[in-house]
N, C-alpha and C positions, 0 to 999 in steps of 0.2 A: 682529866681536868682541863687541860689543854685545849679541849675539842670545843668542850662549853665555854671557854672562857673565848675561845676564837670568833664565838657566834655574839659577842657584844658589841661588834661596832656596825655589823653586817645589820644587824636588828633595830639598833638605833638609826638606819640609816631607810631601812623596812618601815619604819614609823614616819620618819619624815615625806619619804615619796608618797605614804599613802596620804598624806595631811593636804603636798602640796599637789598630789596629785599630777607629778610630772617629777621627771627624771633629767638633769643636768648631766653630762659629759661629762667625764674625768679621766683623763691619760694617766693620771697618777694612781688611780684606782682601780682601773680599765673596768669604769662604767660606761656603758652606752648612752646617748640620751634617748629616752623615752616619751612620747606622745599620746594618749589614749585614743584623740584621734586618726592615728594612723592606724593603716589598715596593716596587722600581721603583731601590733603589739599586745601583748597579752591585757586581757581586761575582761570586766567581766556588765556586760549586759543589763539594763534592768529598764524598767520605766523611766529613772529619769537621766539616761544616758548609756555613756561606756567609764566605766570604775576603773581605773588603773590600780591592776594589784601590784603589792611590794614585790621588787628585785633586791632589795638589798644589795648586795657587790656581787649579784651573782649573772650570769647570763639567761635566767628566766626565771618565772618563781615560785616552779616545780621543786626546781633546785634549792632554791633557797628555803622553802618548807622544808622539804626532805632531811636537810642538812641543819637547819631548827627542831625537827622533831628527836634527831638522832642526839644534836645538842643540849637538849633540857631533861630525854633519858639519862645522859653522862652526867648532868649535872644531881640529879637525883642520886644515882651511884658512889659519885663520889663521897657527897652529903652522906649518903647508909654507912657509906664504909667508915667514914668517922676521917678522912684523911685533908681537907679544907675548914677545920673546924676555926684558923685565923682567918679565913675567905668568906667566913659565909656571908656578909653583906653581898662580897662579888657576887655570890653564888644567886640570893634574894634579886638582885639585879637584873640576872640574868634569864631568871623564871620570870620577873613583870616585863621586860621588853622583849622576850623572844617569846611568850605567849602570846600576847600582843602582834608581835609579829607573824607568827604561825597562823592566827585566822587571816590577819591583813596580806599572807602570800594568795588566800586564794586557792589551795594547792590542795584536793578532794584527797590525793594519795597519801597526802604528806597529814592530815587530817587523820585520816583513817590510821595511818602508821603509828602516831603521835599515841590514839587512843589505844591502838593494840599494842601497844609496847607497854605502857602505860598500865594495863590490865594484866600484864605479866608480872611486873613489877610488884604490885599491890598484891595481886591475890596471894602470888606466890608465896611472898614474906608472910602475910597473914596466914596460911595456911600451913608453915614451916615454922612459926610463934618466933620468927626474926623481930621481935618485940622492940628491942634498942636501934637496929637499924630502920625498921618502921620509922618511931619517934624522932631520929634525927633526920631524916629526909620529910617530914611531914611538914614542914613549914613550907622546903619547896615544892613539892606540889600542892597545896593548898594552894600558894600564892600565884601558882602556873595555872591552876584549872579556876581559881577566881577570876582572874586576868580573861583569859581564853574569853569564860562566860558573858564576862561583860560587856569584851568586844565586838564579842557574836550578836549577844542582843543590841547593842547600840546600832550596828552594822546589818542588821536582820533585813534591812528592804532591798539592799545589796545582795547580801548572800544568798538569798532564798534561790535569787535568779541558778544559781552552783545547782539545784535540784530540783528544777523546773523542766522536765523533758520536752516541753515546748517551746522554749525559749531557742531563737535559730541559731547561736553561737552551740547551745548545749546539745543542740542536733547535729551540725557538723561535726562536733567533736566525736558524737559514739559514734556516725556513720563514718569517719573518716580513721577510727579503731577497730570496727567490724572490718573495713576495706582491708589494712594493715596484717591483720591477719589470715587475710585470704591472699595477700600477698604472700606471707611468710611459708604457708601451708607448701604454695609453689615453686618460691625458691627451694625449699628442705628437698621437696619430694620431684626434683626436675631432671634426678640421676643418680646413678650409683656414687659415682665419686661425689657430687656436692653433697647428698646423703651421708658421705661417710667420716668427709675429709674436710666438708664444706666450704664455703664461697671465698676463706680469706681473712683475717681479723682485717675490720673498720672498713672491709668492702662491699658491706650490704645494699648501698646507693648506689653503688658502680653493678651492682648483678642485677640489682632493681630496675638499672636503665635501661639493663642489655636484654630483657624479656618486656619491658614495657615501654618502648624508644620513643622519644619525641614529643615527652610528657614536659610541661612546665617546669623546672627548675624545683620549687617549692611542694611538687608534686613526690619526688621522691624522701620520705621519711621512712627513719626506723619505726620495726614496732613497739609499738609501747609496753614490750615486755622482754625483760632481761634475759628470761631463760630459752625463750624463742627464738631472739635474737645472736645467743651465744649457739644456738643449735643449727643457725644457719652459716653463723662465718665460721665457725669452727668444728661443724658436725659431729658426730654421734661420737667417734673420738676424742675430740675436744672437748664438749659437753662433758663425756664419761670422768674427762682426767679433770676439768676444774671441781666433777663434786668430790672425788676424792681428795680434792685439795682442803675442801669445803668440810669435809668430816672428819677429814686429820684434825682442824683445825678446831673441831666442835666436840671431839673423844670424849677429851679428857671434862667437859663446863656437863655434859649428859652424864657422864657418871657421878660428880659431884652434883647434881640439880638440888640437891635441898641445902645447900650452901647460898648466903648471899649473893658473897661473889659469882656464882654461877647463876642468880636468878637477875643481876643484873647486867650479865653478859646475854643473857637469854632475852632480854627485855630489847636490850641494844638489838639483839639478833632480828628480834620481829618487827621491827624497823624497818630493815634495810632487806627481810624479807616482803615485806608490804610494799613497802615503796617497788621493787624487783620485777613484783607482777603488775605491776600501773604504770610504771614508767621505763627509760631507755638510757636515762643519764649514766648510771652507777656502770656503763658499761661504754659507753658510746662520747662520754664526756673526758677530758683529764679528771676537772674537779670530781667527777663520777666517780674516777679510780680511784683516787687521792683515799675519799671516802671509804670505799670497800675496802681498803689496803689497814687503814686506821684501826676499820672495825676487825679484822682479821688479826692484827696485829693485839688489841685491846683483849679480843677473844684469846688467843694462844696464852696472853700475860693472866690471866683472872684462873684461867685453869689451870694453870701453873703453880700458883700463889697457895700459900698454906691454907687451910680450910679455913672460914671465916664463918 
């Protein structure tokens, strides 16, 4: 409950940059200020300019999707489970401005994650006849995918630009993710030892420089995917021990699967595995960690809990 209820001021805050279309400073916040016109601030393309997508209070608005989509899963969960039932105004709340918010980040991964998790959620219960938990969570996502729709369509001459392969922002980005990956390929595979032992936690930019010197600054990025990225700084050992960490901690929610509880830890799950293969934060960020930590944590507590 916590999680979603965290995403309420980040969200109303997602709404407003998108409104005024600029982003104020805030030390008290530690917001950056924001410009559409500047070149490297996230925005999004179209005919009639550059869109400044929502940050929310986060450092991009990858992030802040990501972390609205995992947000408005929890707040569903909670809702099934029956345990906010003096919250759920909060709860209604919180599906109209971080729906709302979730289109206005911008965030293709966080989109996708939102609907895949989303699709676990639904069928799951329906198809396990969780009939009561259904019915109490059906308001909020109704009032999350109402929201969503509306936004989209209002916003549609904006967005479209997000799945325009011609569009030159939307070209940089996949050629500058195909590059990424031909990067990663050669760090994994540049030795025995970085193969085994790999580069280093959080030294992926430092290895990146030291096989490709004298690049731009801005030139060295991770890639934009979690398990490539864990597979270089911490090689095929590393790699090996966090997914046993990863299944310890998913045992017990896959033996239980036709439990709620475990169909909305599963839901949460595909989340943050969606977001994992699109992006680099959940790994390469604090708030990244913060997150995976939560949901790990959320995960060990649901499979734990009496059947539900």
């Amino acid at each position: 409950a916590s999680v979603a209820v965290s995403m309420l001021v980040p969200a109303f805050f997602g709404w407003v940059q998108a409104a005024q279309q600029s982003i104020d400073a805030s030390s008290l916040l530690g917001i950056a200020a924001q410009d559409p016109e500047t070149l490297g601030v996230a925005v999004i393309e179209h005919d009639g300019g550059r869109w400044l997508r929502a940050y929310g209070t986060f450092p991009h608005p990858n992030m802040f999707g990501g972390f609205l989509a995992f947000g408005l899963l929890a707040a569903a969960g909670v809702t099934a489970r029956g345990r906010m039932k003096r919250q759920e105004l909060l709860m209604l709340m919180i599906a109209a401005l971080g729906g709302g918010a979730l289109v206005m980040s911008g965030s293709r991964s966080a989109w996708l994650a939102f609907v895949a998790g989303l699709a676990v959620f639904h069928f799951g219960h329906r198809m396990n006849k969780h009939k009561d938990q259904q019915k109490r969570a059906s308001s909020i996502i109704l009032l999350t995918t109402t929201t969503i729709v509306l936004i989209a369509l209002f916003m549609s001459p904006v967005l479209g630009s997000r799945f325009d392969g011609g569009n030159p922002l939307e070209e940089q980005s996949i050629s500058e993710r195909t590059m990424q990956w031909s990067e990663a390929r050669k760090l994994a595979l540049r030795g025995a030892v970085p193969f085994i032992v790999g580069s280093g936690a959080g030294n992926y930019t430092f290895a990146l420089a030291h096989i490709m010197p004298l690049q731009d600054v801005y030139e060295y990025q991770p890639v934009h995917n979690v398990p490539a990225l864990i597979f270089v700084e911490l090689g095929l050992l590393g790699f090996l021990l966090l997914v046993a960490v990863v299944v310890a901690t998913d045992r017990n929610i896959h033996k239980r699967w036709r439990t709620s509880d475990s169909l909305v830890a599963m839901s949460l799950g595909m989340v943050i595995l969606v977001v994992a293969l699109g992006d680099h934060y959940l790994w390469s960020q604090t708030s990244g960690l913060y997150l995976l930590a939560i949901f790990l944590a959320v995960n060990t507590k649901l499979g734990s809990d009496p059947t539900v």
